[in-house]
N, CA, C and O atoms as a Maestro MAE file, in Angstrom:
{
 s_m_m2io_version
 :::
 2.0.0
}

f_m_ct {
 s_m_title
 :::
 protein
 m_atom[292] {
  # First column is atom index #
  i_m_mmod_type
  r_m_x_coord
  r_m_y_coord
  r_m_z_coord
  i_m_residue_number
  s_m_chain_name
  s_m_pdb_residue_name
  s_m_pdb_atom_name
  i_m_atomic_number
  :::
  1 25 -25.820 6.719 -0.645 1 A "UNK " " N  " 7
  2 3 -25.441 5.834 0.434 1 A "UNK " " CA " 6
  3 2 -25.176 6.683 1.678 1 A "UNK " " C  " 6
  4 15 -24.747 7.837 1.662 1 A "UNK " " O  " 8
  5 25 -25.430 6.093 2.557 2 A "UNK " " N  " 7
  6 3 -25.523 6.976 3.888 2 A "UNK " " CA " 6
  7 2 -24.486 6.268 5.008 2 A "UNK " " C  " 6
  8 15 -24.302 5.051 5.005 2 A "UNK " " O  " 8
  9 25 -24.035 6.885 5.666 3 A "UNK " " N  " 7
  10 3 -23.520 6.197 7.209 3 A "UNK " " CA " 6
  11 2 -22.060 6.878 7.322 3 A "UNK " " C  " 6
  12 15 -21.689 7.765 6.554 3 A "UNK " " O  " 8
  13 25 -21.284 6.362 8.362 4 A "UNK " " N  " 7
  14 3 -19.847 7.168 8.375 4 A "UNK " " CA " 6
  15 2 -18.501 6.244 7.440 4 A "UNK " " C  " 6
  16 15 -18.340 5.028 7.547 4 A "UNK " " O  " 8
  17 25 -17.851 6.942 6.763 5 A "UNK " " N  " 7
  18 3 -16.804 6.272 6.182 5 A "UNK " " CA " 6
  19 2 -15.550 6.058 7.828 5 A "UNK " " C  " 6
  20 15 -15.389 6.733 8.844 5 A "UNK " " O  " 8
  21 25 -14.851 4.630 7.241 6 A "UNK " " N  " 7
  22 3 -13.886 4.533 8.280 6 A "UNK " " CA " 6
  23 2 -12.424 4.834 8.411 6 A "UNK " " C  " 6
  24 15 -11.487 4.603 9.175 6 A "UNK " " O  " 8
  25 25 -12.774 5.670 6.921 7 A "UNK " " N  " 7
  26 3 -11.202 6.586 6.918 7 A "UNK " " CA " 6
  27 2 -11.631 8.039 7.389 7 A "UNK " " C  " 6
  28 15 -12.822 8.326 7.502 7 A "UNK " " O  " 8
  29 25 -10.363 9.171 7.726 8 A "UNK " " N  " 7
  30 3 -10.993 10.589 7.980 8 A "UNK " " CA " 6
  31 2 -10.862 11.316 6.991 8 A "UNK " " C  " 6
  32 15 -10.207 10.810 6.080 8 A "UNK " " O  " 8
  33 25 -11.327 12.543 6.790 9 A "UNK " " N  " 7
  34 3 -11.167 13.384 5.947 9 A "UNK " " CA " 6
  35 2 -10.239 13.646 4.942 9 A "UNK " " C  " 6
  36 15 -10.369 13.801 3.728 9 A "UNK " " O  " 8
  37 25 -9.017 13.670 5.886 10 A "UNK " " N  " 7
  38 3 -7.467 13.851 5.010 10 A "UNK " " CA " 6
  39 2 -7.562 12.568 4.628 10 A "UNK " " C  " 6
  40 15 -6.529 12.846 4.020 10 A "UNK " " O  " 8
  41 25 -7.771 11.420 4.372 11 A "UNK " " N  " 7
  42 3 -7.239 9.827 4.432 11 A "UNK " " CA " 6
  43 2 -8.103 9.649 3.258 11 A "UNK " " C  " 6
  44 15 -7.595 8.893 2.430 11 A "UNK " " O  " 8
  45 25 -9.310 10.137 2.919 12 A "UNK " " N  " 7
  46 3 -10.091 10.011 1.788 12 A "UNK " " CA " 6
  47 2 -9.318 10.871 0.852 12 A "UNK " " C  " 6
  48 15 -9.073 10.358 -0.240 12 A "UNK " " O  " 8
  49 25 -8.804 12.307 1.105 13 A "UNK " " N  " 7
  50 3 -8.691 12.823 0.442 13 A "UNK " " CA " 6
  51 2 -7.209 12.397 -0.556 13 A "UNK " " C  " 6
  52 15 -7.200 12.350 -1.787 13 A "UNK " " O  " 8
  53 25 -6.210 12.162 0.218 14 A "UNK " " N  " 7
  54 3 -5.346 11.420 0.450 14 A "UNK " " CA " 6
  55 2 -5.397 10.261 -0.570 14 A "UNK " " C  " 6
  56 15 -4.463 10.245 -1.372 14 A "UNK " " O  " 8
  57 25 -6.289 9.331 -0.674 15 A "UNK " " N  " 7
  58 3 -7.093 7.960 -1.365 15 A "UNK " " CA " 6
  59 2 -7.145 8.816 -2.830 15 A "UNK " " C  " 6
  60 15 -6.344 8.498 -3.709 15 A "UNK " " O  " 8
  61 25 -8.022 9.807 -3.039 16 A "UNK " " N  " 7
  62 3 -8.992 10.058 -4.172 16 A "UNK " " CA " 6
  63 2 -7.888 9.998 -4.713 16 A "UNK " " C  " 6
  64 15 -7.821 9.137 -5.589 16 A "UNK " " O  " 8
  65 25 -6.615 10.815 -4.463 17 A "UNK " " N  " 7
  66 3 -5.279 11.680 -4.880 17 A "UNK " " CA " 6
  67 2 -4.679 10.835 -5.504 17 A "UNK " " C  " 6
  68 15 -3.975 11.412 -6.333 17 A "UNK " " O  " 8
  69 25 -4.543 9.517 -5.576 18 A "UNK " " N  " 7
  70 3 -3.371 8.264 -5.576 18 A "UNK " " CA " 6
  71 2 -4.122 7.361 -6.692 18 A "UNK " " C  " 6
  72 15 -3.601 6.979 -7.740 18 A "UNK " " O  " 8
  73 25 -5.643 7.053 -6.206 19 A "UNK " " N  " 7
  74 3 -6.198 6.142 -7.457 19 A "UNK " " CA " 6
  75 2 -6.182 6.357 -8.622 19 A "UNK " " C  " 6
  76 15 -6.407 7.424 -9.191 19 A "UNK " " O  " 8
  77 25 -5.834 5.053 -9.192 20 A "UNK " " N  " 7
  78 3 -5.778 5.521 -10.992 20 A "UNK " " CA " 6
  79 2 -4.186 5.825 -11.288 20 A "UNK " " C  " 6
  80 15 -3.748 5.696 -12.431 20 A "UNK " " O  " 8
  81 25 -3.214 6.300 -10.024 21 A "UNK " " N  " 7
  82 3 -1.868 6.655 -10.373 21 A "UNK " " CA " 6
  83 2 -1.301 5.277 -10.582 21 A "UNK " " C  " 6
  84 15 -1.695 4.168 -10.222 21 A "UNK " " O  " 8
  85 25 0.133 5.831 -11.527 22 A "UNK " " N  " 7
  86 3 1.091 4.711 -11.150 22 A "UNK " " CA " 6
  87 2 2.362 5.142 -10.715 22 A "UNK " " C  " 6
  88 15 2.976 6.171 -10.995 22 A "UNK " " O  " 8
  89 25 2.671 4.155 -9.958 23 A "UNK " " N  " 7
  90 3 3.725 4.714 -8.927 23 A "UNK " " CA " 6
  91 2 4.866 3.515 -9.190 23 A "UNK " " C  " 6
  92 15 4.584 2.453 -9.745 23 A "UNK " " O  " 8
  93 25 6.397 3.911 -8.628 24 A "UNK " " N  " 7
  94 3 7.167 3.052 -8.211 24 A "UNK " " CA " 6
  95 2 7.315 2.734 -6.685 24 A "UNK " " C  " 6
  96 15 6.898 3.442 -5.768 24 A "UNK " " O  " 8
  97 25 7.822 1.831 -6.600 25 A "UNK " " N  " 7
  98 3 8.323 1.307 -5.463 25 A "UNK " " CA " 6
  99 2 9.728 1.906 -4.694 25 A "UNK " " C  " 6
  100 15 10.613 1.182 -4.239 25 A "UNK " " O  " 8
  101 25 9.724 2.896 -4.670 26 A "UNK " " N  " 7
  102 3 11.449 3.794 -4.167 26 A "UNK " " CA " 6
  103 2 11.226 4.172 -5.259 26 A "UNK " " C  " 6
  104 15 10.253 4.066 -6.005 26 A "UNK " " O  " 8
  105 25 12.800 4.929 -5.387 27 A "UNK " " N  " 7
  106 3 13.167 5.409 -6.709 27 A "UNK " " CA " 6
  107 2 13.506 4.929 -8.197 27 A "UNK " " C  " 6
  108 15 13.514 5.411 -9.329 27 A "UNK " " O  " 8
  109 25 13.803 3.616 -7.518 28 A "UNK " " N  " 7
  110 3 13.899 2.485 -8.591 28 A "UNK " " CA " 6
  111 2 13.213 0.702 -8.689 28 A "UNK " " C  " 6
  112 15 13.431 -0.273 -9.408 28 A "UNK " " O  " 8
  113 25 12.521 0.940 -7.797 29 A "UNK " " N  " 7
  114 3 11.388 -0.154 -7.913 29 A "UNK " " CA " 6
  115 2 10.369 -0.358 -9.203 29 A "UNK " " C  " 6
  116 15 10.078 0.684 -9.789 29 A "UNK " " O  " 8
  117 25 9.917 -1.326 -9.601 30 A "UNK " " N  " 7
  118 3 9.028 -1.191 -10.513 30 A "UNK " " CA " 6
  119 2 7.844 -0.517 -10.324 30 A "UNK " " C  " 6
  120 15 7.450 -0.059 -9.252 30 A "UNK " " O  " 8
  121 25 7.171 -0.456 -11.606 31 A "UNK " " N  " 7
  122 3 5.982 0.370 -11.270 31 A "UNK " " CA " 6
  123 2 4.659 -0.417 -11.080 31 A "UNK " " C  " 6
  124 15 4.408 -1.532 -11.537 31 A "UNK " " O  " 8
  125 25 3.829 0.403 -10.289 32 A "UNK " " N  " 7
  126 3 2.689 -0.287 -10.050 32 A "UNK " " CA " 6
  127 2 1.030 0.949 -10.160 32 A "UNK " " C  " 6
  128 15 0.896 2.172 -10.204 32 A "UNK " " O  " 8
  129 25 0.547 0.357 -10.163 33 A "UNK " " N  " 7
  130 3 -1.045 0.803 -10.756 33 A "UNK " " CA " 6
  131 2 -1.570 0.799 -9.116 33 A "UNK " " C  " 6
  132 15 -1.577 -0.190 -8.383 33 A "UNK " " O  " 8
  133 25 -2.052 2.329 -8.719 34 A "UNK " " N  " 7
  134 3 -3.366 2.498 -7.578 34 A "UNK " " CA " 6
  135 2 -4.341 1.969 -7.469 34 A "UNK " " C  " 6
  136 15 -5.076 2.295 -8.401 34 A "UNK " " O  " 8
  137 25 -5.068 0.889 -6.426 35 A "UNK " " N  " 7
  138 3 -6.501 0.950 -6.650 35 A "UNK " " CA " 6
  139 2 -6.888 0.969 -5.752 35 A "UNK " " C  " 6
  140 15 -5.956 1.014 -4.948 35 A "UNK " " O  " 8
  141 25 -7.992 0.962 -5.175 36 A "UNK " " N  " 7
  142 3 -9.043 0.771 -4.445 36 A "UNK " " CA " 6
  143 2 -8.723 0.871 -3.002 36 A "UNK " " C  " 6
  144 15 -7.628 0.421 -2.662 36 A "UNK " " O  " 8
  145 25 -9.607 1.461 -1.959 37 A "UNK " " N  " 7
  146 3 -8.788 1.154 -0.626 37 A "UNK " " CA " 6
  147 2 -9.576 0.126 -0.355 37 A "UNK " " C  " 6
  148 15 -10.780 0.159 -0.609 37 A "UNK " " O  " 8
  149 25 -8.958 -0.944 0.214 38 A "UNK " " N  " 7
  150 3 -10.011 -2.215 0.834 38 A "UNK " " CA " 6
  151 2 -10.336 -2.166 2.187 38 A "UNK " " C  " 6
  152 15 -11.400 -2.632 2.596 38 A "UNK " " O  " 8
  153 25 -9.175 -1.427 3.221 39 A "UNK " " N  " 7
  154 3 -9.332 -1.592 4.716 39 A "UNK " " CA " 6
  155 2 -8.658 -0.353 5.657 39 A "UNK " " C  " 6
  156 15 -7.686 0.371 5.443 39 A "UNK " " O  " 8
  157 25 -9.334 -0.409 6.468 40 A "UNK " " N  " 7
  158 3 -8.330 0.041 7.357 40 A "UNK " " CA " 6
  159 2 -7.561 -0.412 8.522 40 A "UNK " " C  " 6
  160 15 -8.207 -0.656 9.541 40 A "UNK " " O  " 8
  161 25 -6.080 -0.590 8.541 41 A "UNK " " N  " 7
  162 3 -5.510 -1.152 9.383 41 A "UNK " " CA " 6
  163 2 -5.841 -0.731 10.456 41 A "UNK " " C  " 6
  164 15 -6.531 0.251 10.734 41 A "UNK " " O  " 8
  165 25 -5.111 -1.835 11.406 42 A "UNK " " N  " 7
  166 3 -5.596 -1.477 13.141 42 A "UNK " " CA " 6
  167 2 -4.844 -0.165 13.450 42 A "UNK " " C  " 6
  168 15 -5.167 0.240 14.566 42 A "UNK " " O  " 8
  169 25 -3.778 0.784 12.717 43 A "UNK " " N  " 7
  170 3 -2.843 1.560 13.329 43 A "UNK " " CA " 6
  171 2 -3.760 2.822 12.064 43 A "UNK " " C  " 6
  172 15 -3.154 3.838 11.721 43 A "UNK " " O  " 8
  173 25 -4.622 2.650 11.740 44 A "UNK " " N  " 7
  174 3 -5.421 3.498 11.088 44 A "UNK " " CA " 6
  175 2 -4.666 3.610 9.936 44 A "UNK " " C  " 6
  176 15 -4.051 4.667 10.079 44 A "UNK " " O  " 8
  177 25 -4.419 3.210 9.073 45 A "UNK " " N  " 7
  178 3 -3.551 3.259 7.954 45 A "UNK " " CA " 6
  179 2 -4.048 2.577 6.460 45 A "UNK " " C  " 6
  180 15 -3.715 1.429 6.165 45 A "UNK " " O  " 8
  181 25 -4.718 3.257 5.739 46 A "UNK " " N  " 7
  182 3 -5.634 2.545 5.182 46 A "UNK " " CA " 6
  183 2 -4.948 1.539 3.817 46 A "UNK " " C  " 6
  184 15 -4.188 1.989 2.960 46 A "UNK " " O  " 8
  185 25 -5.370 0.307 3.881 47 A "UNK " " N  " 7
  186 3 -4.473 -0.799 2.891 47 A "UNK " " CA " 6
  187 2 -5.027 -0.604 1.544 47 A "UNK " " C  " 6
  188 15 -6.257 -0.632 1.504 47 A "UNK " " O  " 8
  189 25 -4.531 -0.448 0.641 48 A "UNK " " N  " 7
  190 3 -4.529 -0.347 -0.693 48 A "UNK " " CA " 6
  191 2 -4.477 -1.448 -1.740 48 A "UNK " " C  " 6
  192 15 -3.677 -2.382 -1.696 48 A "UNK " " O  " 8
  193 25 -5.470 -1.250 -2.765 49 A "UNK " " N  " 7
  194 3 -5.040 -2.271 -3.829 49 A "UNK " " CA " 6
  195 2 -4.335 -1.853 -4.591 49 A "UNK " " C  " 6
  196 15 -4.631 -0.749 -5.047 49 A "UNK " " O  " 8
  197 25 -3.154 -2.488 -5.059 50 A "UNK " " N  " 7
  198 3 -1.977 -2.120 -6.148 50 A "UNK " " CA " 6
  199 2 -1.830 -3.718 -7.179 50 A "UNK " " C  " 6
  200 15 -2.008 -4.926 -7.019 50 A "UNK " " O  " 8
  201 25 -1.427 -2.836 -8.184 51 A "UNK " " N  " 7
  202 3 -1.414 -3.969 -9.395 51 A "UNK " " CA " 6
  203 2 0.139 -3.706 -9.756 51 A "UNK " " C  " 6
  204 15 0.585 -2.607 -10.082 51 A "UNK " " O  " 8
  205 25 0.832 -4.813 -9.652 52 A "UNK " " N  " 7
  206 3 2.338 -4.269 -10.328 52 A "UNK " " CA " 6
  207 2 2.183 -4.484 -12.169 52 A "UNK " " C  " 6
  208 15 1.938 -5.482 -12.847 52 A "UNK " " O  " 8
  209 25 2.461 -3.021 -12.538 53 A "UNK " " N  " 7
  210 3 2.276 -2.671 -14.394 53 A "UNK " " CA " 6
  211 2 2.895 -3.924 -15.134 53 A "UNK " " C  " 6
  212 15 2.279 -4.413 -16.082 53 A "UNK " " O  " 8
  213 25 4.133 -4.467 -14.706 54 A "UNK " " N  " 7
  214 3 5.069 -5.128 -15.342 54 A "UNK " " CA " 6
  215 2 4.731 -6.899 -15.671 54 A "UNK " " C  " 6
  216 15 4.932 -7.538 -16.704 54 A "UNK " " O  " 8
  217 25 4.119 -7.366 -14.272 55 A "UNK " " N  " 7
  218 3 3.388 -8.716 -14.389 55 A "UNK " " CA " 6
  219 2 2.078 -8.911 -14.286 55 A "UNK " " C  " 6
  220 15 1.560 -9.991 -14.570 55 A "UNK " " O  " 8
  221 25 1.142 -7.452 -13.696 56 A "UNK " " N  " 7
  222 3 0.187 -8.016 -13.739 56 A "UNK " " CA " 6
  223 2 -0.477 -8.564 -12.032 56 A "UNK " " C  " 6
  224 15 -1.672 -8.745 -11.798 56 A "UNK " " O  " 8
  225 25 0.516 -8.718 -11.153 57 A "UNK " " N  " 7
  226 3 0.706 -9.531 -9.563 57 A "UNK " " CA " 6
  227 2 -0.070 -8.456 -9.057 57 A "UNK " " C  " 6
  228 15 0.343 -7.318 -9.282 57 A "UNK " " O  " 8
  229 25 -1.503 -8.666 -8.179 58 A "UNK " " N  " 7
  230 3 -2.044 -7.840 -7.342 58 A "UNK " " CA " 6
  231 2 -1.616 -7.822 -6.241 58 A "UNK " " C  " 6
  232 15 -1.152 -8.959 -6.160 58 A "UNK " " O  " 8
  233 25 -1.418 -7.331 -5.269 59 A "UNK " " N  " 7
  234 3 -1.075 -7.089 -3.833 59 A "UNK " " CA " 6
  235 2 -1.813 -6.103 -3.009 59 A "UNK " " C  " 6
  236 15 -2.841 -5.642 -3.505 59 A "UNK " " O  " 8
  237 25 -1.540 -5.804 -2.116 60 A "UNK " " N  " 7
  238 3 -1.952 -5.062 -0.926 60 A "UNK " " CA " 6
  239 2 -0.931 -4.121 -0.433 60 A "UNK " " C  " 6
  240 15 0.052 -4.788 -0.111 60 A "UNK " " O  " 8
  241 25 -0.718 -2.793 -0.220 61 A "UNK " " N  " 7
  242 3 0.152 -1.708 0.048 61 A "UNK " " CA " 6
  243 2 -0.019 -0.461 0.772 61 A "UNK " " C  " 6
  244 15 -0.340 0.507 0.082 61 A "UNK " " O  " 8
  245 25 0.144 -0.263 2.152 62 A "UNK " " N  " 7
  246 3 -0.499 0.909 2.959 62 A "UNK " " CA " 6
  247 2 -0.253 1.972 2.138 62 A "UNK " " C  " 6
  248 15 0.544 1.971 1.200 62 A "UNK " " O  " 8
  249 25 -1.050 3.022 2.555 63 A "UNK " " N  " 7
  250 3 -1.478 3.866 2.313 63 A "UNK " " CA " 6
  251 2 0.110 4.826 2.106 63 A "UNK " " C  " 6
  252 15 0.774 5.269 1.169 63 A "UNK " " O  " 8
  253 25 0.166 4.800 3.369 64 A "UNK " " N  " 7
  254 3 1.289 6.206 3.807 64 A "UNK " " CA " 6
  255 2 2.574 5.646 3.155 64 A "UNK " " C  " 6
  256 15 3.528 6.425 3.167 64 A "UNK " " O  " 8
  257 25 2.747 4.586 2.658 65 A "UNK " " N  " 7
  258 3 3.904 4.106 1.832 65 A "UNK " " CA " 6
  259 2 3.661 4.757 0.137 65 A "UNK " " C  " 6
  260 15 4.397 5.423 -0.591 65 A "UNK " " O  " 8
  261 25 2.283 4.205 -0.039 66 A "UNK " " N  " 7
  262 3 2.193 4.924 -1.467 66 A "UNK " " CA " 6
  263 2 2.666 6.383 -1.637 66 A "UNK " " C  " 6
  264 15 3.382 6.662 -2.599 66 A "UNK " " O  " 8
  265 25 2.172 7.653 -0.439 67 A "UNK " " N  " 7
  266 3 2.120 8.973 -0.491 67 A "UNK " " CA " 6
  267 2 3.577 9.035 -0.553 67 A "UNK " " C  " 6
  268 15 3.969 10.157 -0.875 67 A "UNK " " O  " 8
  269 25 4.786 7.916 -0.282 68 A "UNK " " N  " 7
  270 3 6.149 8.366 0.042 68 A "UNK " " CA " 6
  271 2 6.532 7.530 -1.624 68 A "UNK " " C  " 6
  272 15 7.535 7.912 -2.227 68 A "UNK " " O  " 8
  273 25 6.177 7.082 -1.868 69 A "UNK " " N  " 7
  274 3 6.445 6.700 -3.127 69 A "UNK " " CA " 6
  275 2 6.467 7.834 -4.567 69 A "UNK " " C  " 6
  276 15 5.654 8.747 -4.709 69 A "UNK " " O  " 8
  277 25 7.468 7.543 -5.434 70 A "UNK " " N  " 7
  278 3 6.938 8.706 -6.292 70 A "UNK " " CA " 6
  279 2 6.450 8.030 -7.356 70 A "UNK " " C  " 6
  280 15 6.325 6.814 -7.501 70 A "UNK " " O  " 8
  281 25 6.198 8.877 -8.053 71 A "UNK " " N  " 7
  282 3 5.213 8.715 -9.658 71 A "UNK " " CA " 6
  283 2 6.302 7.836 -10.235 71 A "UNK " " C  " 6
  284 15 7.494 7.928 -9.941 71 A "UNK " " O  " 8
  285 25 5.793 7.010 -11.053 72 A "UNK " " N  " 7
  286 3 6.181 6.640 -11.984 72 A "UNK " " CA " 6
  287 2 6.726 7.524 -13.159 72 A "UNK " " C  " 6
  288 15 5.899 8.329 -13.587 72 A "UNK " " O  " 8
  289 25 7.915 7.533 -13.744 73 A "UNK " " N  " 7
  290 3 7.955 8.509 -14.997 73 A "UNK " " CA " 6
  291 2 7.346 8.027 -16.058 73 A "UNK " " C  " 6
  292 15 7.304 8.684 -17.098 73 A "UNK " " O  " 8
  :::
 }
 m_bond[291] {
  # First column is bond index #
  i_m_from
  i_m_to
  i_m_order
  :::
  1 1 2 1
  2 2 3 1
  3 3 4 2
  4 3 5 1
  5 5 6 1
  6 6 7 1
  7 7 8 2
  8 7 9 1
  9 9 10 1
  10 10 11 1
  11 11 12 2
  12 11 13 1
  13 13 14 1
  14 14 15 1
  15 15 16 2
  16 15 17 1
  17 17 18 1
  18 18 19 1
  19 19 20 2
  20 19 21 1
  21 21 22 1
  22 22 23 1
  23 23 24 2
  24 23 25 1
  25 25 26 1
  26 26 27 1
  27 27 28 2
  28 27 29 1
  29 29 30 1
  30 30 31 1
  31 31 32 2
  32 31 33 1
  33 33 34 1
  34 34 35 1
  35 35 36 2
  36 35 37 1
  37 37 38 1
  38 38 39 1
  39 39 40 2
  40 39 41 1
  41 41 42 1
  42 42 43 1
  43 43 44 2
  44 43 45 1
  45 45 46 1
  46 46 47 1
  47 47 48 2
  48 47 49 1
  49 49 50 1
  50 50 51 1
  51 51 52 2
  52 51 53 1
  53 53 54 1
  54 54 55 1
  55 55 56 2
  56 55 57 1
  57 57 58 1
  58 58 59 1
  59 59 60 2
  60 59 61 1
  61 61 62 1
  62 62 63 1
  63 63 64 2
  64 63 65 1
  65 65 66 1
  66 66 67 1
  67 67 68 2
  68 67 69 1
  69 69 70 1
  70 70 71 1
  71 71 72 2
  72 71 73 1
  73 73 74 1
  74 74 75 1
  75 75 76 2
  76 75 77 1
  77 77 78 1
  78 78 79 1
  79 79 80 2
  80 79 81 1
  81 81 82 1
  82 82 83 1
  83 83 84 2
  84 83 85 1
  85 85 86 1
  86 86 87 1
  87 87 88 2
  88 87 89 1
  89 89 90 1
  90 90 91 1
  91 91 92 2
  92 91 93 1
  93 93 94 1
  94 94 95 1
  95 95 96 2
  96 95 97 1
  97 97 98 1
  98 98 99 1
  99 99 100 2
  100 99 101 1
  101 101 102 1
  102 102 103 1
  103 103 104 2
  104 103 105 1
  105 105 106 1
  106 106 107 1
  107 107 108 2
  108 107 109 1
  109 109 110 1
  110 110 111 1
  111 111 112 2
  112 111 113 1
  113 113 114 1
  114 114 115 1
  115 115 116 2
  116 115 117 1
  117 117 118 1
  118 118 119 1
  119 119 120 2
  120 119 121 1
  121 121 122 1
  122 122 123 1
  123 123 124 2
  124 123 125 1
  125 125 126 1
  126 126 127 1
  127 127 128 2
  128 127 129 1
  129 129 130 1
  130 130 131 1
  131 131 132 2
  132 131 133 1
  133 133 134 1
  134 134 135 1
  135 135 136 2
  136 135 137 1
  137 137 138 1
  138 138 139 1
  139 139 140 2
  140 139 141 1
  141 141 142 1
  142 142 143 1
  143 143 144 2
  144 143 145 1
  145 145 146 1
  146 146 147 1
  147 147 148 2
  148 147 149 1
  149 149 150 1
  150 150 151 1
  151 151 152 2
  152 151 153 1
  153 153 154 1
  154 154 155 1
  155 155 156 2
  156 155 157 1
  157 157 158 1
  158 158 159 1
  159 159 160 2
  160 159 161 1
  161 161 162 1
  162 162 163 1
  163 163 164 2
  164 163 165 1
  165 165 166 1
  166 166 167 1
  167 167 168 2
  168 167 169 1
  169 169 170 1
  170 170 171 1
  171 171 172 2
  172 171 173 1
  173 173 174 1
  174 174 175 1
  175 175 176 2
  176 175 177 1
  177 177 178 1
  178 178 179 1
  179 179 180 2
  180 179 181 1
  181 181 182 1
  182 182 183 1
  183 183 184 2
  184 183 185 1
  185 185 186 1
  186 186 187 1
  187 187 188 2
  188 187 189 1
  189 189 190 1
  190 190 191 1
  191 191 192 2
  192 191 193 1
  193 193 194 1
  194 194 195 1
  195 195 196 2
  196 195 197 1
  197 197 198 1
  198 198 199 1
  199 199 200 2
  200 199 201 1
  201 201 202 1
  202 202 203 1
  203 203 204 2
  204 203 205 1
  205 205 206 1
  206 206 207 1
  207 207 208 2
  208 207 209 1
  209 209 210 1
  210 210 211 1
  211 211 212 2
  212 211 213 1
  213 213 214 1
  214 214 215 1
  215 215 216 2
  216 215 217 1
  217 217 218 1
  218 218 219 1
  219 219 220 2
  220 219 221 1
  221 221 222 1
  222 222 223 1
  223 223 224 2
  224 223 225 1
  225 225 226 1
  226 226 227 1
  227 227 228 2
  228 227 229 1
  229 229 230 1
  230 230 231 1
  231 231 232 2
  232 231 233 1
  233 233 234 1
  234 234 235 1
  235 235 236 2
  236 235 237 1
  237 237 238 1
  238 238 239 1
  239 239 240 2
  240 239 241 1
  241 241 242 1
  242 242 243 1
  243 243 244 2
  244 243 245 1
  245 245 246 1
  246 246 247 1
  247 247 248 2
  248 247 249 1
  249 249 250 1
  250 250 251 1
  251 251 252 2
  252 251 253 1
  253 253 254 1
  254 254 255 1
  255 255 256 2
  256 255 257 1
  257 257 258 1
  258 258 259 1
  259 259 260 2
  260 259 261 1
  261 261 262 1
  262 262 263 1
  263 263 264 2
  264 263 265 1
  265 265 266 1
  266 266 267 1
  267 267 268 2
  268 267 269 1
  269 269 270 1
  270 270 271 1
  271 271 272 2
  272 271 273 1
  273 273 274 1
  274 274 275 1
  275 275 276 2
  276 275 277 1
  277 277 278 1
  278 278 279 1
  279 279 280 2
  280 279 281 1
  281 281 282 1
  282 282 283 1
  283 283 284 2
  284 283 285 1
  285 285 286 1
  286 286 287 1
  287 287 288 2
  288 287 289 1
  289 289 290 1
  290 290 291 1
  291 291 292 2
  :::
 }
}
């Protein structure tokens, strides 16, 4: 596939790093499952698919929130 991606370099790299993880929400939020980036916001911030582990509920979750999020134990 050819053409320009509309994330940058670090922002892909950033992406690859996170998919497939599961993360909490803070330190004590539930946990949730990485997926997919779907968009990029207007403030360049790319929106994320997240699955919360516990119900199952898909949502949507920027990017730079996930990277501040930690792992799930």
């Amino acid at each position: 596939m050819t053409g320009t991606s509309p994330h940058t370099a670090g922002q892909l790299a950033a992406i690859s790093g996170v998919v497939g993880r599961i993360k909490t929400f803070g330190p004590v939020g539930p946990p949730y499952l990485v997926g997919n980036a779907l968009r990029r916001l207007e403030d360049g911030d790319p929106l994320m698919h997240v699955t919360l582990v516990q119900t199952g509920e898909v949502t949507e979750y920027r990017l730079s929130r996930i990277l501040d999020d930690p792992d799930a134990a």
